[in-house]
N, C-alpha and C positions, 0 to 999 in steps of 0.2 A: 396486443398486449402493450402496455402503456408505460415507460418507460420515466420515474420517479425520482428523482435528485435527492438521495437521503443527508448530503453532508457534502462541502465543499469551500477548499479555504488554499492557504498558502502555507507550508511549511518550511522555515528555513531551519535545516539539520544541523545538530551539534555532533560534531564527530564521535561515533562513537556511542550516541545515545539511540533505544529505542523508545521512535513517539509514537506515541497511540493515537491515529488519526484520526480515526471514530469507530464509535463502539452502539451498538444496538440489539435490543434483543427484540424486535419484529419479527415476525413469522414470514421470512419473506427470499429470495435469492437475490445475491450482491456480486456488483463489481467492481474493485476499485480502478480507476483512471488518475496516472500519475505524468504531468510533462517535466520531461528528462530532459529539455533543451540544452539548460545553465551547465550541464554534466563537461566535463575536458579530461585530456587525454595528456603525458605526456610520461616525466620519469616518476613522479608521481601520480597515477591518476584516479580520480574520482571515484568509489565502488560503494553502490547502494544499492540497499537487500529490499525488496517488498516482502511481507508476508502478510495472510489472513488466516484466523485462527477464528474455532467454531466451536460449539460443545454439540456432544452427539446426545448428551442424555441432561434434563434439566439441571439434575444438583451435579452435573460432572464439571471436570477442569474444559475448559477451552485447549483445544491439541490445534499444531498446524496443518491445514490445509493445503496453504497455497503458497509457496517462498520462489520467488527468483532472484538472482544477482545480477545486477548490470554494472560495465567497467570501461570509463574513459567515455572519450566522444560517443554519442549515440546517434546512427542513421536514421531509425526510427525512434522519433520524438517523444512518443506518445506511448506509454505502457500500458499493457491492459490483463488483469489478473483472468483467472479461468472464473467461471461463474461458481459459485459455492451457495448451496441452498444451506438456509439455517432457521430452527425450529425456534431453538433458544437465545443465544448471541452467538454472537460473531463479532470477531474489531480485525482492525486494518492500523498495520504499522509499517513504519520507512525508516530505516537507519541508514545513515552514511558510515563509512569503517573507515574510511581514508580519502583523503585528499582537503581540499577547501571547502567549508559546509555552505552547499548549495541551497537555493532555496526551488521547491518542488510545488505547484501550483497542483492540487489536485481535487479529485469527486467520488464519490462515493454513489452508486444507481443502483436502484431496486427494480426487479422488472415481475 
């Protein structure tokens, strides 16, 4: 099974916004890949939400899938959402809540 680069760029986060990193309505299953490297740790530290959000039925709303939070320094660099199959679309967002707006090099794969 062959593995498809649907979308990939740099984000740098404004506090407090969510960006819509990309959005596709492909018939197809998605991952997104975020590096957390820039992320710091201290009295205030960095916290950034992934989510992927999918519709289950064509004319439906997009509901969340897939959200995690990450906070401060991170061991592991490299974030990687669960796979989410999607019929109709699906998008992928990153918001920072707090700290200094990092910038998040990430990818978007299709498999």
């Amino acid at each position: 099974m062959a593995v498809t680069s649907e979308a990939t760029a740099t984000q740098t986060a404004v506090i407090g916004t969510e960006h819509v990193l990309h959005t596709s309505t492909l018939p197809r299953t998605f991952v997104l890949l975020v590096d957390t490297t820039l992320m710091v740790g201290g009295v205030t530290p960095d916290i950034a939400v992934l989510r992927v959000k999918a519709k289950v039925l064509t004319a439906g709303a997009e509901v969340l899938a897939y959200e995690q939070s990450f906070v401060g320094l991170q061991g592991g660099k490299l974030k990687v959402s669960i796979p989410v199959p999607s019929l109709f679309s699906v998008s992928f967002t990153l918001t920072q809540t707090q700290g200094t707006g990092r910038a998040f090099p990430w990818v978007v794969v299709s498999v």
